[in-house]
C-alpha positions as CSV (number, residue, x, y, z in Angstrom):
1,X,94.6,126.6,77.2
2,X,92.7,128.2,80.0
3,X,93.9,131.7,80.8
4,X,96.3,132.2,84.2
5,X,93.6,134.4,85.4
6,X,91.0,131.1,86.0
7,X,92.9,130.6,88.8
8,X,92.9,132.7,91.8
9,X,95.8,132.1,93.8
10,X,96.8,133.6,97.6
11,X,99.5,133.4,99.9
12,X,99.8,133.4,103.5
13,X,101.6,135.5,105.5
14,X,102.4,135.5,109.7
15,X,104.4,137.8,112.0
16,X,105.7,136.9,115.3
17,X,105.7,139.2,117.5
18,X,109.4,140.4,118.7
19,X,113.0,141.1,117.0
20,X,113.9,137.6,116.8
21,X,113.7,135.9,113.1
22,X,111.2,133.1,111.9
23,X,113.9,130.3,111.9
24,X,113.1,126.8,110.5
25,X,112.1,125.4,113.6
26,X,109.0,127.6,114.8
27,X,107.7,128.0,118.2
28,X,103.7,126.4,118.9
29,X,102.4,130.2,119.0
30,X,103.8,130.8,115.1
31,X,102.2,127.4,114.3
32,X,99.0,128.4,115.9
33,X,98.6,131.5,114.4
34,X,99.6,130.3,111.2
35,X,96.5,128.0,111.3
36,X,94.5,130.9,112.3
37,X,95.6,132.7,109.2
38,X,94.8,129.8,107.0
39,X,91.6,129.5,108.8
40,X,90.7,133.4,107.8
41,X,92.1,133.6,104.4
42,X,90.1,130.6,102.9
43,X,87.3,132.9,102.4
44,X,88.9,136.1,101.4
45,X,90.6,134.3,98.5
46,X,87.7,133.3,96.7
47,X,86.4,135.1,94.1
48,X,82.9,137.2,94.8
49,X,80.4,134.8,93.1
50,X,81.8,131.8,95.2
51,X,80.4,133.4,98.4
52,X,77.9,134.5,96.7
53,X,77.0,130.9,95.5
54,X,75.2,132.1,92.5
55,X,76.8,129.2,90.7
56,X,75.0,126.3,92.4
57,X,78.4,124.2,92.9
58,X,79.5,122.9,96.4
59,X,82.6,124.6,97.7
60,X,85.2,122.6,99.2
61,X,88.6,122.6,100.8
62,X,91.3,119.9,99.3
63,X,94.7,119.9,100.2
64,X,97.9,118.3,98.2
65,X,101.2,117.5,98.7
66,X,103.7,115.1,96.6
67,X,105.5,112.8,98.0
68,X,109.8,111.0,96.8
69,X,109.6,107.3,97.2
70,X,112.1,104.5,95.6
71,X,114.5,101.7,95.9
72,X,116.3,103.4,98.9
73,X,114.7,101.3,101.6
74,X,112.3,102.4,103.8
75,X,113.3,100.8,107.6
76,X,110.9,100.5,110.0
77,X,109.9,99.4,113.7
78,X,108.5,95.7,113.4
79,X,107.2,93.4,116.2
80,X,109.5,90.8,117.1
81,X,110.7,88.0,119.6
82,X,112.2,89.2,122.8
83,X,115.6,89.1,123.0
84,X,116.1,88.9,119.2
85,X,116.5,91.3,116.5
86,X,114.9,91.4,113.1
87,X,117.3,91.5,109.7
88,X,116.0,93.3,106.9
89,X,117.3,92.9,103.3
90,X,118.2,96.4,102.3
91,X,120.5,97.6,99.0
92,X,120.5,101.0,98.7
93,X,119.9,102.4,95.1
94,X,118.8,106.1,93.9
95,X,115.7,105.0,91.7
96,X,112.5,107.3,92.3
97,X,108.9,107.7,92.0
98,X,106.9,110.7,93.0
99,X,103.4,110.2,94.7
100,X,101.1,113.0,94.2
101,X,98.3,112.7,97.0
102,X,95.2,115.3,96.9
103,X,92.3,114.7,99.7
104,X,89.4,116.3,101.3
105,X,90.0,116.1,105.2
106,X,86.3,117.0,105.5
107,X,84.7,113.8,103.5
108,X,88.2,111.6,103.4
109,X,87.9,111.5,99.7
110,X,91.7,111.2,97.9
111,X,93.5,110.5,94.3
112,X,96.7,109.4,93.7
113,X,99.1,109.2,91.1
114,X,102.3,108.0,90.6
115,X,105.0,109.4,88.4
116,X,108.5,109.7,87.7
117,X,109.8,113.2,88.0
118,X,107.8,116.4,89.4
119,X,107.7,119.7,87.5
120,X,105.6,122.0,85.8
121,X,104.5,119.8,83.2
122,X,103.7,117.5,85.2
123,X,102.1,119.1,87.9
124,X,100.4,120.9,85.0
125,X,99.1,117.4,83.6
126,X,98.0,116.0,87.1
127,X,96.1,119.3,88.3
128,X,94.1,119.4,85.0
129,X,93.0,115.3,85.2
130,X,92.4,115.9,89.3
131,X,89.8,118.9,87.9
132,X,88.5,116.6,85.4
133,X,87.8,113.7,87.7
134,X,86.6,115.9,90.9
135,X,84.1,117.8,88.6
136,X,86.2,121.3,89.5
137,X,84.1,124.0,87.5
138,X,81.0,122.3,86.9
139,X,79.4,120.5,90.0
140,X,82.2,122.0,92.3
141,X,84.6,124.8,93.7
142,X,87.6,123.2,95.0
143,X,90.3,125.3,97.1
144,X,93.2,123.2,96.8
145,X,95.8,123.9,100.1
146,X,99.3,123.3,99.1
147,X,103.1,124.3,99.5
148,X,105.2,127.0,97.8
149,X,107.3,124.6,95.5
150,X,108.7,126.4,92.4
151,X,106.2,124.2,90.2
152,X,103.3,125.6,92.7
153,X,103.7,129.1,92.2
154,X,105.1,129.5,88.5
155,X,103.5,131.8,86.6
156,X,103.7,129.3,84.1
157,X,100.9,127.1,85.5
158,X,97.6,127.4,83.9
159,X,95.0,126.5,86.6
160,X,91.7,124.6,85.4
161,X,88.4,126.3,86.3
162,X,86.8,126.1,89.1
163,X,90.5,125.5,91.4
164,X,91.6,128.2,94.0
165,X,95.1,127.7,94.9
166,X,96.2,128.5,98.9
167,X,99.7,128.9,99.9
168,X,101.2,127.7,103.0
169,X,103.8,130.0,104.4
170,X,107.2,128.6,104.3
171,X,108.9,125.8,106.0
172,X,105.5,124.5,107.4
173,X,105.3,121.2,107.0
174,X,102.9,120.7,109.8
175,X,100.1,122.4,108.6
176,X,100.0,120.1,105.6
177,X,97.4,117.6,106.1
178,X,98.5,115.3,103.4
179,X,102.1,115.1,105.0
180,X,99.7,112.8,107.2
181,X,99.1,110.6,104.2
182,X,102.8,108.9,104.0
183,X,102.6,106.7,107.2
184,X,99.9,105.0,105.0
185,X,101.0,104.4,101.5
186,X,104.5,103.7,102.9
187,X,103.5,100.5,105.2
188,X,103.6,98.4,102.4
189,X,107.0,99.4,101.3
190,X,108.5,99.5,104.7
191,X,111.3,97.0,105.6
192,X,111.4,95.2,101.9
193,X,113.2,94.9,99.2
194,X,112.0,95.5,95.8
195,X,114.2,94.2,92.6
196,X,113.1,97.1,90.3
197,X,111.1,100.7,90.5
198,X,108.2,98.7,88.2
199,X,108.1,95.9,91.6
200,X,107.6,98.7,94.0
201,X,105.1,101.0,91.7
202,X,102.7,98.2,91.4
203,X,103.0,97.5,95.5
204,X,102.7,100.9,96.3
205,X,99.6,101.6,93.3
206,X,97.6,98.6,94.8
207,X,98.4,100.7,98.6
208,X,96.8,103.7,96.7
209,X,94.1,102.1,95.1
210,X,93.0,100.7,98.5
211,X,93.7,104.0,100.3
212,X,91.2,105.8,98.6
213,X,87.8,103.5,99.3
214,X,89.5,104.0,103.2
215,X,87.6,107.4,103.6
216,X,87.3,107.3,107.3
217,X,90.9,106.7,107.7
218,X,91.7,109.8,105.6
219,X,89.4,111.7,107.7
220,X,90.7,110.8,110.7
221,X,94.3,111.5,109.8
222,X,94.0,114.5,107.9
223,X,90.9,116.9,109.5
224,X,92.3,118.7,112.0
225,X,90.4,120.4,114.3
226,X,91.4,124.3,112.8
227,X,91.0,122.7,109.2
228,X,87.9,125.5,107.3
229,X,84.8,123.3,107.1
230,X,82.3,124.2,104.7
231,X,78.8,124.1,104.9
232,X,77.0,123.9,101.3
């Protein structure tokens, strides 16, 4: 097992100027200079002989975010015949799946998995294969941009080489650029019913498979314009 100090790990952090509390609703101006704080800390979180490039690999910013889907039905807006109103089979049940999306806004490249729970372990699993498959610590550096979750931050996650992890400050959904993700691998699932979770994993694994030769679409969704673009 790869020691906790492979991984270099930073949080952000953003004042607002005033008395009044950060609530859960922010203002533009908090959003904004959260971004700006994001944009800056990129670079001061890596380790020395990234900058430095001494190691030959490309550097580049990925973001992830997981995301509950199941056999609670999805109801969306449809096009339909004036004056007349669409039915949609619905049947709500508590069954769930858990997509775990990762993407590069700069080149739209993605992965996807599907699975039944998330936790340490599993976050453990899926960030080790995602390092695996990406090349992470040979032919690349890869600052993965993600959420506080308690399986995020625990000091019980072993980070593979070559993976910087970046915080997002709290309750800032918003600056996630794979929230973006979910208006796509949900339109296949949207206003259907599915008879079992196995039904709906196989609709929504052919959505991912698909999603991820769609790198322009990614792009276009997910780079913002304040998103760190790196020039190897």
């Amino acid at each position: 097992m790869l020691a906790s100090r492979s991984c270099s790990t930073a949080s952000i952090s953003a004042k607002v100027s005033g008395s009044t509390p950060v609530r859960r609703r922010k203002s533009v101006a908090f959003s904004f200079k959260a971004c700006s704080y994001l944009h800056a800390i990129i670079p001061a979180s890596l380790p020395p002989y990234f900058r430095r490039r001494s190691t030959g690999r490309n550097v580049e910013v990925w973001c992830m975010d997981e995301h509950r889907v199941g056999l609670k039905p999805i109801v969306g807006r449809v096009w339909a015949e004036r004056g007349k109103s669409p039915t949609v089979a619905v049947q709500h049940r508590y069954q769930w799946l858990y997509l775990y999306a990762f993407a590069s806004p700069q080149t739209g490249e993605g992965q996807y998995w599907l699975l039944p729970s998330v936790n340490t372990a599993l976050f453990q699993a899926v960030l080790d294969r995602f390092a695996a498959t990406t090349g992470a610590g040979q032919t690349r550096e890869i600052v993965l941009v993600l959420d506080g979750a308690g399986w995020h931050t625990t000091p019980q996650l072993s980070c593979p080489d070559g993976v910087t992890l970046v915080f997002l400050p709290p309750y800032s959904p918003e600056l996630q650029p794979a929230e973006r993700l979910w208006q796509l691998t949900d339109a296949p699932l949207k206003n259907r019913h599915f008879e079992t979770l196995a039904h709906l994993q196989v609709t929504l694994a052919a959505q991912c498979r698909w999603l991820e030769g769609q790198g322009d679409r990614v792009k276009a969704l997910t780079g913002f314009h304040w998103w760190p673009k790196i020039t190897n």
